[in-house]
C-alpha positions as CSV (number, residue, x, y, z in Angstrom):
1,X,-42.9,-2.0,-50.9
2,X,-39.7,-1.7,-48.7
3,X,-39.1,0.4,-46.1
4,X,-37.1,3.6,-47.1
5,X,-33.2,3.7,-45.9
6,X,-34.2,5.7,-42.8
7,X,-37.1,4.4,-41.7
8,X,-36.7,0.7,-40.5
9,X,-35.7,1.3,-37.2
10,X,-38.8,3.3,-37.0
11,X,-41.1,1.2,-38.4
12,X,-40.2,-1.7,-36.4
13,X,-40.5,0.3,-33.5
14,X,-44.2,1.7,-34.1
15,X,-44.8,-2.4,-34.8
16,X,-43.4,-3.7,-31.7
17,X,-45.0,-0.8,-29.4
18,X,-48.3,-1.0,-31.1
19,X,-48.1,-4.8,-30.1
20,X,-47.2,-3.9,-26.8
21,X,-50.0,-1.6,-26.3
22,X,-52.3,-4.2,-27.9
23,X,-51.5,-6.9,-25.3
24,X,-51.2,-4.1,-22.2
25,X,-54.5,-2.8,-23.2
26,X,-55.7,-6.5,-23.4
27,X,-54.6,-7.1,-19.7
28,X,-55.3,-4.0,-18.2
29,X,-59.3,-4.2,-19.5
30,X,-59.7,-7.8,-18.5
31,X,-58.2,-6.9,-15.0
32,X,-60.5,-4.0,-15.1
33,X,-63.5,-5.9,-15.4
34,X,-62.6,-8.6,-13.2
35,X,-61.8,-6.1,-10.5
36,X,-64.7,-3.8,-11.4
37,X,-62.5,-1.2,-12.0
38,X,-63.6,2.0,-14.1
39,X,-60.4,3.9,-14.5
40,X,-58.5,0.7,-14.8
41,X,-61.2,-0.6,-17.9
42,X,-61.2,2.5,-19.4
43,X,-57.1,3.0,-19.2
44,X,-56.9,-0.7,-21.1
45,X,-59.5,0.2,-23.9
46,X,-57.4,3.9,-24.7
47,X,-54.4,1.6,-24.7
48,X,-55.8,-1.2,-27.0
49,X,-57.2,2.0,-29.3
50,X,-53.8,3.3,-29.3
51,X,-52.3,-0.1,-30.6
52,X,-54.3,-0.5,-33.2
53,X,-53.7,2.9,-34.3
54,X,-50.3,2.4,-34.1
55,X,-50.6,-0.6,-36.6
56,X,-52.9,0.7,-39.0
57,X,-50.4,3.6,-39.9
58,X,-48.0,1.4,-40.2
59,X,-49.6,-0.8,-42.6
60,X,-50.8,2.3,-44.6
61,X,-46.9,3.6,-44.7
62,X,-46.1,0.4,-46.2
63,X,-48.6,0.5,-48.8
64,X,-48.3,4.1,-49.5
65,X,-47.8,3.1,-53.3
66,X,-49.8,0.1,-54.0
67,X,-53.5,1.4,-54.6
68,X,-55.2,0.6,-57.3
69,X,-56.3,3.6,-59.1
């Protein structure tokens, strides 16, 4: 359930940047649209992907244990 010893500096770091990425991606897509800008919509959508990637393997390293078998 708790992070190991070694890992909660790096788990609240794959949080915080994933959240970061999340709201980058957010801004940098709407400003691409708004601004009809290809490379700029397309660089906000890989960053928004790579936010939530970030979180989902964080959640699934936290509940490494708890599945129900």
């Amino acid at each position: 359930m708790a992070a190991r010893a070694g890992e909660g500096h790096v788990l609240l770091v794959k949080k915080l940047y994933g959240l970061f990425l999340i709201i980058l991606g957010s801004m940098l897509t709407a400003a691409g649209v708004s601004y009809a800008s290809t490379g700029l919509t397309v660089f906000g959508i890989l960053a928004l992907i790579a936010g939530a990637i970030l979180l989902v393997l964080k959640i699934m390293r936290r509940n490494e244990g708890n599945w129900i078998k």
